[in-house]
PDB file of N, CA, C, O and CB in Angstrom:
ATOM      1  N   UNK A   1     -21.908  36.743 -23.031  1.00  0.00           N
ATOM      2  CA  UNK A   1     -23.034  36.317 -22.235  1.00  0.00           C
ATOM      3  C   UNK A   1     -23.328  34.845 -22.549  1.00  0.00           C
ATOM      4  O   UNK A   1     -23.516  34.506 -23.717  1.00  0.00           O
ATOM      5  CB  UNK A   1     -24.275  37.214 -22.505  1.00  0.00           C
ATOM      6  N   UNK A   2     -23.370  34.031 -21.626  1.00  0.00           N
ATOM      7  CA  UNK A   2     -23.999  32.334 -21.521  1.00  0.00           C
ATOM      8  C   UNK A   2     -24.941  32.508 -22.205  1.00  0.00           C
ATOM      9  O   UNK A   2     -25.662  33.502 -22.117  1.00  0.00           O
ATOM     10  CB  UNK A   2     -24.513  31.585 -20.096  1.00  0.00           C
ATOM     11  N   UNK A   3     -25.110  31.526 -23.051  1.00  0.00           N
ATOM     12  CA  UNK A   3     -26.818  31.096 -23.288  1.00  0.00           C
ATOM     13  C   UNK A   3     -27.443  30.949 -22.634  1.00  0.00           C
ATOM     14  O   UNK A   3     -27.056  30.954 -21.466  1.00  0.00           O
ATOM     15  CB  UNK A   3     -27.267  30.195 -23.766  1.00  0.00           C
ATOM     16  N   UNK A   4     -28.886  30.709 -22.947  1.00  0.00           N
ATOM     17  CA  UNK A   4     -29.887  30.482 -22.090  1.00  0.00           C
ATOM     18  C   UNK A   4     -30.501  29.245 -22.418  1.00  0.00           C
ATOM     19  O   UNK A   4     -30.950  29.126 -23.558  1.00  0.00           O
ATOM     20  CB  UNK A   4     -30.785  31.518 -22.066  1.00  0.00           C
ATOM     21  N   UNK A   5     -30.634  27.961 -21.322  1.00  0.00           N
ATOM     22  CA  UNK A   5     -31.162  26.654 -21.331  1.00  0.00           C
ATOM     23  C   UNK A   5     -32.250  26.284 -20.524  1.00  0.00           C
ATOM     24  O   UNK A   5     -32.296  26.598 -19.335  1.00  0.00           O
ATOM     25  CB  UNK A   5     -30.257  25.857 -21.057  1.00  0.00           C
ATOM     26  N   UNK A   6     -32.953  25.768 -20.976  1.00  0.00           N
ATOM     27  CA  UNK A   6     -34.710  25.655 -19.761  1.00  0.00           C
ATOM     28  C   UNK A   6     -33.657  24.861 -18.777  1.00  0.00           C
ATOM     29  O   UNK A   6     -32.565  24.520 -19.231  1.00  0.00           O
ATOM     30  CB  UNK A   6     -36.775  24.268 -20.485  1.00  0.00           C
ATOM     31  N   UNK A   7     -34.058  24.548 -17.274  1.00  0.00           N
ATOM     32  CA  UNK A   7     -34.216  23.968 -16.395  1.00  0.00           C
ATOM     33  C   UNK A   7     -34.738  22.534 -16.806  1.00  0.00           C
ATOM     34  O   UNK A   7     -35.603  22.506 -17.682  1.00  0.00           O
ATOM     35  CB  UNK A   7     -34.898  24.720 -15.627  1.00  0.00           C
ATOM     36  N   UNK A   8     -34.308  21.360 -16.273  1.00  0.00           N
ATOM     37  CA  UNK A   8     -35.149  20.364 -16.879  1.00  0.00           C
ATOM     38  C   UNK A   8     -35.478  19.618 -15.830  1.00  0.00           C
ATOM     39  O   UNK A   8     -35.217  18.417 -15.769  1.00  0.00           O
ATOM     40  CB  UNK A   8     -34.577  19.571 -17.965  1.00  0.00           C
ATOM     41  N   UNK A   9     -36.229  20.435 -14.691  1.00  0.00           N
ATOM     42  CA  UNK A   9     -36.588  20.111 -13.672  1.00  0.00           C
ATOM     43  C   UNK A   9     -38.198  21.044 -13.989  1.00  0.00           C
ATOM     44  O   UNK A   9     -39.015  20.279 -14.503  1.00  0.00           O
ATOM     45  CB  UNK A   9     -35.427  20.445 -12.423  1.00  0.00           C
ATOM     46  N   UNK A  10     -38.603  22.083 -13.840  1.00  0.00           N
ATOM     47  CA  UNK A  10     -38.765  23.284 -14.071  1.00  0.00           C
ATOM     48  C   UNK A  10     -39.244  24.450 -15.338  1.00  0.00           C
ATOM     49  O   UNK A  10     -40.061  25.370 -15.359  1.00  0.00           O
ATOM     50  CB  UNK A  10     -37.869  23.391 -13.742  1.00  0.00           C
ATOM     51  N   UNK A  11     -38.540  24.033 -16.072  1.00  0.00           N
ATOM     52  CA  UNK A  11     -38.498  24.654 -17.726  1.00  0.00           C
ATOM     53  C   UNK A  11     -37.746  26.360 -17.477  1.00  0.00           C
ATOM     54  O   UNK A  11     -37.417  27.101 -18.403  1.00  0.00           O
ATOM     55  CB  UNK A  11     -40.615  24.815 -18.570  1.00  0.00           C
ATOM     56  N   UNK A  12     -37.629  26.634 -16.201  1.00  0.00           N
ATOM     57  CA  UNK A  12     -37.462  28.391 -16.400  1.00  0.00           C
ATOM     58  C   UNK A  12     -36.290  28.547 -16.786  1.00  0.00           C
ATOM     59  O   UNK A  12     -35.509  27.853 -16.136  1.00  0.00           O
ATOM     60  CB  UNK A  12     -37.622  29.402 -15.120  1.00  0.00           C
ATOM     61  N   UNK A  13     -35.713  29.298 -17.743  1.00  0.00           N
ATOM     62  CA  UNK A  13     -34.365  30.006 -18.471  1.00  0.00           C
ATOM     63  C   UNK A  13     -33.537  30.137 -17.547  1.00  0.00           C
ATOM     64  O   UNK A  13     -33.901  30.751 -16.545  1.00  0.00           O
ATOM     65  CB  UNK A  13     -34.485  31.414 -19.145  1.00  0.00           C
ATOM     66  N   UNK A  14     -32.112  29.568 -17.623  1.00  0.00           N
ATOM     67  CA  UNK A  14     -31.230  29.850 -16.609  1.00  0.00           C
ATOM     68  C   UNK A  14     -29.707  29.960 -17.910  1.00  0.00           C
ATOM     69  O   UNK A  14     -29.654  29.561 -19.073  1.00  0.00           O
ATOM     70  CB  UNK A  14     -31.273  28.382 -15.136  1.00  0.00           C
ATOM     71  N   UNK A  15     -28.917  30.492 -17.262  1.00  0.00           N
ATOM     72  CA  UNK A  15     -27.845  30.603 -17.911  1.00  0.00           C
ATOM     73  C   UNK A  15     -26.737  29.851 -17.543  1.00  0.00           C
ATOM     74  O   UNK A  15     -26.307  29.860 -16.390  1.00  0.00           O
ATOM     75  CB  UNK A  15     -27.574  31.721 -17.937  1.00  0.00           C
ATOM     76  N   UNK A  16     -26.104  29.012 -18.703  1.00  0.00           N
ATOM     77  CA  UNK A  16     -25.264  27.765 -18.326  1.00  0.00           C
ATOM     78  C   UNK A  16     -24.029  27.781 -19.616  1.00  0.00           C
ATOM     79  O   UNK A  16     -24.223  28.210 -20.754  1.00  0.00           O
ATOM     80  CB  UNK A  16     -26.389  26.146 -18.319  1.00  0.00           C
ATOM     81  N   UNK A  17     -22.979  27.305 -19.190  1.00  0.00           N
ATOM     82  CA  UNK A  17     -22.137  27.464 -20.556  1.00  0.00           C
ATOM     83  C   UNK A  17     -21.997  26.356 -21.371  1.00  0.00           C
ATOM     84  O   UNK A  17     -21.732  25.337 -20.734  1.00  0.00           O
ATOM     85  CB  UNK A  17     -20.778  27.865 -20.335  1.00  0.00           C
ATOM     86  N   UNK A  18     -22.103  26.190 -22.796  1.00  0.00           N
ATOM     87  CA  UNK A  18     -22.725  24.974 -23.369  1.00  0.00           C
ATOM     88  C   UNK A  18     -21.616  24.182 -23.107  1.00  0.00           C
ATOM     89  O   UNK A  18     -21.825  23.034 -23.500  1.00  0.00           O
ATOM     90  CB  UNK A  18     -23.228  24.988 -24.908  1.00  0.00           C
ATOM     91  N   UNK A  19     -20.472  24.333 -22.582  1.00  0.00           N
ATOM     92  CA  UNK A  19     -19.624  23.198 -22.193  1.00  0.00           C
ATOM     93  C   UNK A  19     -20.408  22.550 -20.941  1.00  0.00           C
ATOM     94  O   UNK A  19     -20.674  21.354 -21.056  1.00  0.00           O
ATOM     95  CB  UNK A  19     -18.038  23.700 -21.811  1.00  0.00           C
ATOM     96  N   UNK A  20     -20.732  23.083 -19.978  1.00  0.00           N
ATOM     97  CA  UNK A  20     -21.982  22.621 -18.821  1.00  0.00           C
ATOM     98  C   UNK A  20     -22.956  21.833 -19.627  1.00  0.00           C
ATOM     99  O   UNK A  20     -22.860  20.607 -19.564  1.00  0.00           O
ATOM    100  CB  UNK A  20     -22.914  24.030 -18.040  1.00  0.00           C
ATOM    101  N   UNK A  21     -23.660  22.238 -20.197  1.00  0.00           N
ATOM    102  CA  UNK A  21     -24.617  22.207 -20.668  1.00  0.00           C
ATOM    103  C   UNK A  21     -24.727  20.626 -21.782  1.00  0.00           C
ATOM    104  O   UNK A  21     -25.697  19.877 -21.895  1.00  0.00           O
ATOM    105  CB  UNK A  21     -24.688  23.635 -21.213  1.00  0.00           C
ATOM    106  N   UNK A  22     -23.394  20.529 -22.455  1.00  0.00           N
ATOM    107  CA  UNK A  22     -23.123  19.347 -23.187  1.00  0.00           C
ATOM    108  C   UNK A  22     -22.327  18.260 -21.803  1.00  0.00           C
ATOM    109  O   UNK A  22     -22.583  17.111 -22.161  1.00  0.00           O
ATOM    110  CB  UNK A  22     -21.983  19.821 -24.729  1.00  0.00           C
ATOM    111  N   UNK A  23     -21.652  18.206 -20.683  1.00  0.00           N
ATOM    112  CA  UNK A  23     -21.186  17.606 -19.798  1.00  0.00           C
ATOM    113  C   UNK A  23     -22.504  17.389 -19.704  1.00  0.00           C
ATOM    114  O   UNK A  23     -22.710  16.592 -20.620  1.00  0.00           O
ATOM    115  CB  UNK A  23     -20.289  18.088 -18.827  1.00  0.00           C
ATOM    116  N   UNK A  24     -23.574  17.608 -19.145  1.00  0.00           N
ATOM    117  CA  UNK A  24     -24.716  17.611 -18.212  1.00  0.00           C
ATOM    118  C   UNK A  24     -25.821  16.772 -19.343  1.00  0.00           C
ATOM    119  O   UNK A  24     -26.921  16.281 -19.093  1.00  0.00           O
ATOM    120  CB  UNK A  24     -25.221  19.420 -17.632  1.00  0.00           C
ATOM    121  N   UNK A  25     -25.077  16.822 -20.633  1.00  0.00           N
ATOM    122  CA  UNK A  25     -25.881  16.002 -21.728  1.00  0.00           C
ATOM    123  C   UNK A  25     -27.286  16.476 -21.792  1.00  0.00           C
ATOM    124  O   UNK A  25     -28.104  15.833 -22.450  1.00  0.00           O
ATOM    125  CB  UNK A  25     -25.912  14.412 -21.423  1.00  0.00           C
ATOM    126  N   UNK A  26     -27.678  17.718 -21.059  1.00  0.00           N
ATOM    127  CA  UNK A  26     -28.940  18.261 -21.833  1.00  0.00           C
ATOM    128  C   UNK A  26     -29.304  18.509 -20.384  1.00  0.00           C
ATOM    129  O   UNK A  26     -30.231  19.319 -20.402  1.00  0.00           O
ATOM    130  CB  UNK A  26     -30.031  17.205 -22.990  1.00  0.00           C
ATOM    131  N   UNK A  27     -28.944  18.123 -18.899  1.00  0.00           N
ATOM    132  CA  UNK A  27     -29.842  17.764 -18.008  1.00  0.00           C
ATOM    133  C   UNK A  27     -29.542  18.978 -16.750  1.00  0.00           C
ATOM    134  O   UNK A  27     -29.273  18.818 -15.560  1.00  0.00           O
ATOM    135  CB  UNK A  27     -29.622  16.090 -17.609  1.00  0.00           C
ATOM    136  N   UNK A  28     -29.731  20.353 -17.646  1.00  0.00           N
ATOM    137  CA  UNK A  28     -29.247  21.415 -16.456  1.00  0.00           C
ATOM    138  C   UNK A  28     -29.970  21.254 -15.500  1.00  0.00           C
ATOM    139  O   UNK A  28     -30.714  20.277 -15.577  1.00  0.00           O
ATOM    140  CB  UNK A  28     -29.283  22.876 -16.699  1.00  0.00           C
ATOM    141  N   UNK A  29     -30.064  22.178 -14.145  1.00  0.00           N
ATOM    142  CA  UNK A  29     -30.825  22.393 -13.176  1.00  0.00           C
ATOM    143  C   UNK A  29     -30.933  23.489 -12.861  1.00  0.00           C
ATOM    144  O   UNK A  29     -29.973  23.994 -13.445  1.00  0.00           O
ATOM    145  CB  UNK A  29     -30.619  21.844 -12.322  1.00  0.00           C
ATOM    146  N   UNK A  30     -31.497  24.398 -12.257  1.00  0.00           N
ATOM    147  CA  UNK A  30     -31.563  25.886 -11.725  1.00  0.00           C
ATOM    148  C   UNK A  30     -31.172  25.368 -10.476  1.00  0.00           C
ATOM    149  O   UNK A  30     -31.385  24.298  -9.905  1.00  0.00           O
ATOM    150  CB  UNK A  30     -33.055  26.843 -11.778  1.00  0.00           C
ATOM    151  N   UNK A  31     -30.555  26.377 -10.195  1.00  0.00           N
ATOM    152  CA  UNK A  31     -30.244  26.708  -8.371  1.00  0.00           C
ATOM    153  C   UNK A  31     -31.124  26.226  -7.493  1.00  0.00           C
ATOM    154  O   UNK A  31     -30.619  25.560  -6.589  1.00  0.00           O
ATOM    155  CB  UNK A  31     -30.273  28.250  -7.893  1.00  0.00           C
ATOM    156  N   UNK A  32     -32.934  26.426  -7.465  1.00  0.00           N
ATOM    157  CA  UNK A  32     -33.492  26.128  -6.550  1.00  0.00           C
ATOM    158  C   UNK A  32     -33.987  24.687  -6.923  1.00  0.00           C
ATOM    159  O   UNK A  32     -34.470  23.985  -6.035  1.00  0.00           O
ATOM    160  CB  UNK A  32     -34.374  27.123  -6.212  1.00  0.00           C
ATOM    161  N   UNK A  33     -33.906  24.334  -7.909  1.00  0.00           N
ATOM    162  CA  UNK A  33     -33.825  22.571  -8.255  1.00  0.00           C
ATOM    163  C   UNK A  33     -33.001  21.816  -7.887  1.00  0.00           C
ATOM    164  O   UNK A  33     -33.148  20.626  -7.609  1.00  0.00           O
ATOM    165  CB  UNK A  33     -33.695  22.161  -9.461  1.00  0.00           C
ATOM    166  N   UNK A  34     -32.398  22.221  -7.867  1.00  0.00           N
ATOM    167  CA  UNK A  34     -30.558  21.426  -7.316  1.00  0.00           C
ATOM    168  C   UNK A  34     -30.621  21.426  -5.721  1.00  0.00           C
ATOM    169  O   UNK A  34     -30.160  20.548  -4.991  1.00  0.00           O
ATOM    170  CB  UNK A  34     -28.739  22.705  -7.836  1.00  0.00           C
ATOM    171  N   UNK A  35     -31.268  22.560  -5.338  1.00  0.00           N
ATOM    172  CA  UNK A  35     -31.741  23.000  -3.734  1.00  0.00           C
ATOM    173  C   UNK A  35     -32.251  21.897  -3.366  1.00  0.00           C
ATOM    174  O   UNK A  35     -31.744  21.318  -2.406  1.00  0.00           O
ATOM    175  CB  UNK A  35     -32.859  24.222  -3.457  1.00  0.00           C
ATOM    176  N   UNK A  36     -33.037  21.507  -3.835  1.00  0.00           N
ATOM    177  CA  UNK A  36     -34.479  20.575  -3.590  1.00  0.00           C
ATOM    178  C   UNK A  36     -33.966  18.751  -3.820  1.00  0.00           C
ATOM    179  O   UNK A  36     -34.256  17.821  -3.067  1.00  0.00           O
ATOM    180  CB  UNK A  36     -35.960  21.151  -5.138  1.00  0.00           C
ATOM    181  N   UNK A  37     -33.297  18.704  -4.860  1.00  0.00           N
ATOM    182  CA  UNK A  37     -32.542  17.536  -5.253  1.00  0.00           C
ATOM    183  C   UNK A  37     -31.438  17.177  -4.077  1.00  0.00           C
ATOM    184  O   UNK A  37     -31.206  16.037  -3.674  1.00  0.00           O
ATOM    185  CB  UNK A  37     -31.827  17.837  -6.705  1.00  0.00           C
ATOM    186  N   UNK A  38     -31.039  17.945  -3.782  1.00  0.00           N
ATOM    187  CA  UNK A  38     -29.915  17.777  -2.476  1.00  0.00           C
ATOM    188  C   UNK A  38     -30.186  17.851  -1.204  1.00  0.00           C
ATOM    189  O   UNK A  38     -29.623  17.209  -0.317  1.00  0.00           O
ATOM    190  CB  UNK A  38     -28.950  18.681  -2.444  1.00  0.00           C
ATOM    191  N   UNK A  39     -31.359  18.909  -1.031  1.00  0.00           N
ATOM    192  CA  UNK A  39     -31.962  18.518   0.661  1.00  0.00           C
ATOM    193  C   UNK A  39     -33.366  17.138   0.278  1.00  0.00           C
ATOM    194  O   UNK A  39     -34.430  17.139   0.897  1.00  0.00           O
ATOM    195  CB  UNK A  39     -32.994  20.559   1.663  1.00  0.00           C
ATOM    196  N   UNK A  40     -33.075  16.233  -0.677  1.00  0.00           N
ATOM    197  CA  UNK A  40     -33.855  15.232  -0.892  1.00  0.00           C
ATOM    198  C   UNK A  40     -33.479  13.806  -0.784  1.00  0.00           C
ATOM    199  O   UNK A  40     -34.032  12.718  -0.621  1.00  0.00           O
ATOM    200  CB  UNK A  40     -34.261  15.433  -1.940  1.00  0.00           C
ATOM    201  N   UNK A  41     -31.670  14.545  -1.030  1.00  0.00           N
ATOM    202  CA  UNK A  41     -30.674  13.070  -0.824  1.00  0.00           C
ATOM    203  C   UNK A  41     -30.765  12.769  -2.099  1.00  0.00           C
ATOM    204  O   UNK A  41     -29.924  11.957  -2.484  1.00  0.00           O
ATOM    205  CB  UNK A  41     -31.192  11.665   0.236  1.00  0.00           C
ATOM    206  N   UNK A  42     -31.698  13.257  -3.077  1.00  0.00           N
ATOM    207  CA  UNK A  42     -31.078  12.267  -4.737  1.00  0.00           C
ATOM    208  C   UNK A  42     -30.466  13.216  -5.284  1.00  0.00           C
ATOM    209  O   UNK A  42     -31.127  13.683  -6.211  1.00  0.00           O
ATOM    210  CB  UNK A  42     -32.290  11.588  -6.081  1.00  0.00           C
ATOM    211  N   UNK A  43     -29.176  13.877  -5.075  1.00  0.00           N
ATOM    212  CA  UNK A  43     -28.562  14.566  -6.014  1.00  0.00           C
ATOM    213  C   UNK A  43     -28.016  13.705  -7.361  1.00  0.00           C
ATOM    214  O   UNK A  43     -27.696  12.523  -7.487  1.00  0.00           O
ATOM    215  CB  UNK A  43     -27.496  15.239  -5.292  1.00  0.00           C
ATOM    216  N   UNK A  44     -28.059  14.843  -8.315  1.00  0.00           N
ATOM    217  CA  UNK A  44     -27.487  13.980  -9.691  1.00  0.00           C
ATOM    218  C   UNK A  44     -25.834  13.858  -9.965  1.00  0.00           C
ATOM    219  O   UNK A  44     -25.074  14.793  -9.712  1.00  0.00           O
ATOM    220  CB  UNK A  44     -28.095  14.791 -11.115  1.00  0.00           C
ATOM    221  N   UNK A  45     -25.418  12.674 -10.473  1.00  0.00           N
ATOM    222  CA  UNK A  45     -23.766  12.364 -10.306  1.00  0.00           C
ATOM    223  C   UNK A  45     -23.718  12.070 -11.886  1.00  0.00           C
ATOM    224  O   UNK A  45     -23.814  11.012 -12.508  1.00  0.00           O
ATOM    225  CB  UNK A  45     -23.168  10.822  -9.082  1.00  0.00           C
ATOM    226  N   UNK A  46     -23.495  13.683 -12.391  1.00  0.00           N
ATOM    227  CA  UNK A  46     -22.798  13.552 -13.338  1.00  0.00           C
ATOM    228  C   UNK A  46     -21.439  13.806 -13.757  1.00  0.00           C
ATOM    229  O   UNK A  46     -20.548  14.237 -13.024  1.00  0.00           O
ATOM    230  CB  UNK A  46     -23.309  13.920 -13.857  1.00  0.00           C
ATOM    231  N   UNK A  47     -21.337  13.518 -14.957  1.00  0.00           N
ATOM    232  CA  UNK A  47     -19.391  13.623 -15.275  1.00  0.00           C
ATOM    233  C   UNK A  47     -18.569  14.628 -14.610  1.00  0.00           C
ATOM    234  O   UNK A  47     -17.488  14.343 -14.094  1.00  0.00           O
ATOM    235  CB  UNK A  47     -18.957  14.044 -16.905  1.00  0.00           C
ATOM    236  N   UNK A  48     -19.104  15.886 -14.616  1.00  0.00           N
ATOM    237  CA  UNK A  48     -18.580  17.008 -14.277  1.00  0.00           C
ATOM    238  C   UNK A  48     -19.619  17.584 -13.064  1.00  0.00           C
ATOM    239  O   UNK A  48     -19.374  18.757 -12.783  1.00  0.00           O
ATOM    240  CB  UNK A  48     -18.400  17.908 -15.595  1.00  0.00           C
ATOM    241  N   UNK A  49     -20.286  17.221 -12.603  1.00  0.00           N
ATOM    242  CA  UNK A  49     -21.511  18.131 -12.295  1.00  0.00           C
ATOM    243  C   UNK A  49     -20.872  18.883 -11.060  1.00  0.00           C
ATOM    244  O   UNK A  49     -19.737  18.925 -10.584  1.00  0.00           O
ATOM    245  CB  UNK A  49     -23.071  17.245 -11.912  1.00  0.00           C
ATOM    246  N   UNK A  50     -22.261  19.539 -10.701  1.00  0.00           N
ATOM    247  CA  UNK A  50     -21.962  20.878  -9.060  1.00  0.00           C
ATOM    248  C   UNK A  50     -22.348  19.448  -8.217  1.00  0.00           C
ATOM    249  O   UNK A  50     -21.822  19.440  -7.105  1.00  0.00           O
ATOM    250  CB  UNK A  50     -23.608  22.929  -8.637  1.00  0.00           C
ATOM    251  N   UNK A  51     -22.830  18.730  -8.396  1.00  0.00           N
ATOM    252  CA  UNK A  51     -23.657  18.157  -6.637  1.00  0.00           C
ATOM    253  C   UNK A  51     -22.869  16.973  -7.254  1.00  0.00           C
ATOM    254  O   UNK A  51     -23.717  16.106  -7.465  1.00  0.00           O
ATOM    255  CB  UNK A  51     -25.972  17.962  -6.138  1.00  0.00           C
ATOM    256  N   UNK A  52     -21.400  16.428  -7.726  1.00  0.00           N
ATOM    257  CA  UNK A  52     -20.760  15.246  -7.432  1.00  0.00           C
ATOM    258  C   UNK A  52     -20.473  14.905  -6.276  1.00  0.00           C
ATOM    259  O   UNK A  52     -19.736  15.700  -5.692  1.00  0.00           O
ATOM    260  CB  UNK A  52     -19.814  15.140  -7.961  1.00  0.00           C
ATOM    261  N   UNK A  53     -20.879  13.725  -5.539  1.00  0.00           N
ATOM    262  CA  UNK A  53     -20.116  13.505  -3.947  1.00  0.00           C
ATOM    263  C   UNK A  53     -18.705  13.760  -3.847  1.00  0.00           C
ATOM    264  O   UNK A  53     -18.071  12.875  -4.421  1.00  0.00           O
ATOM    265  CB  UNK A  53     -20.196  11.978  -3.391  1.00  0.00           C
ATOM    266  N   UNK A  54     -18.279  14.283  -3.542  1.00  0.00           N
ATOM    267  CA  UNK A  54     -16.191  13.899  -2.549  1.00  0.00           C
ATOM    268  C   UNK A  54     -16.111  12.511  -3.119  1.00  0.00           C
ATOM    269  O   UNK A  54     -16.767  11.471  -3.058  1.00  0.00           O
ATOM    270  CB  UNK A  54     -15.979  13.692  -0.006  1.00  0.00           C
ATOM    271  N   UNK A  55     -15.391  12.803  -3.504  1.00  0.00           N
ATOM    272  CA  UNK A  55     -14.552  10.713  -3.794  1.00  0.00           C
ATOM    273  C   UNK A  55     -14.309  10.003  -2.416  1.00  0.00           C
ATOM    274  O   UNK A  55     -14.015  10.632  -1.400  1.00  0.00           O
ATOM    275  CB  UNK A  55     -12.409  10.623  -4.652  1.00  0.00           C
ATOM    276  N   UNK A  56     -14.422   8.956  -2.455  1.00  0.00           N
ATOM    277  CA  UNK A  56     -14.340   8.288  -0.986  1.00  0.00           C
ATOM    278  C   UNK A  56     -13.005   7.508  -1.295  1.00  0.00           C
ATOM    279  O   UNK A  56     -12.694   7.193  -2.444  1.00  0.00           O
ATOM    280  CB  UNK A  56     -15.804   7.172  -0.468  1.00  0.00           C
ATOM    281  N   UNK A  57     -12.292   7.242  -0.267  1.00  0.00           N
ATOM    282  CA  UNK A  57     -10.690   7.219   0.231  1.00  0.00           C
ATOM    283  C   UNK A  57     -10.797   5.761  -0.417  1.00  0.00           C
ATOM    284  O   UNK A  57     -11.708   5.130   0.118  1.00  0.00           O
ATOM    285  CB  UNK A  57     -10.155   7.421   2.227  1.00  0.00           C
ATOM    286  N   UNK A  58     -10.056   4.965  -1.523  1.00  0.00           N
ATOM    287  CA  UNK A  58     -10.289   3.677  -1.120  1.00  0.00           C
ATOM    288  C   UNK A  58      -9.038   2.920  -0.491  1.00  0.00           C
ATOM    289  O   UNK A  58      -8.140   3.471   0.146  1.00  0.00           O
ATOM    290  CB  UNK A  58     -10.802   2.976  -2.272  1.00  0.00           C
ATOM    291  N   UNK A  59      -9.152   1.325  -0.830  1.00  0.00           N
ATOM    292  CA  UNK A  59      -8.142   0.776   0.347  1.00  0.00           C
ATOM    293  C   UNK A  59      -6.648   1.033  -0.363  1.00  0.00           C
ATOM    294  O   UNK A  59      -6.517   1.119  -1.584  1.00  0.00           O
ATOM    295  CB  UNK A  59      -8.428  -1.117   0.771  1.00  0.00           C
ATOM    296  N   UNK A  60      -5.957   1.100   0.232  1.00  0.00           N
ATOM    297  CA  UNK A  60      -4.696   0.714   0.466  1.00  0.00           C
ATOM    298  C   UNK A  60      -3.642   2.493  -0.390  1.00  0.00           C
ATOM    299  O   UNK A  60      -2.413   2.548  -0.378  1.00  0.00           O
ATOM    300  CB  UNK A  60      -4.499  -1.240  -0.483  1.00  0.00           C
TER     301      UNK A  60
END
């Protein structure tokens, strides 16, 4: 079973695997935070994260 890490949007207990959890450098989100962060347009761009943009094509 995952541990359990507050939300740091939030504080409520969500379950994350401390490899997440150390990528994310402390800065989990719950599902409906991440909801809210992304229909807001400021999603967070971290190393590994769920809400990284698509890489954009570059030249040549």
């Amino acid at each position: 079973m995952p541990p359990l890490f507050a939300c740091s949007s939030c504080g409520v207990q969500i379950e994350r695997s401390t490899r997440s959890y150390l990528q994310h450098r402390g800065r989990v989100l719950c599902s409906t935070c991440l909801d809210r962060l992304e229909a807001a347009g400021d999603a967070p761009t971290g190393p590994a994260g769920e809400s990284n943009p698509a890489p954009q094509p570059g030249p040549g």
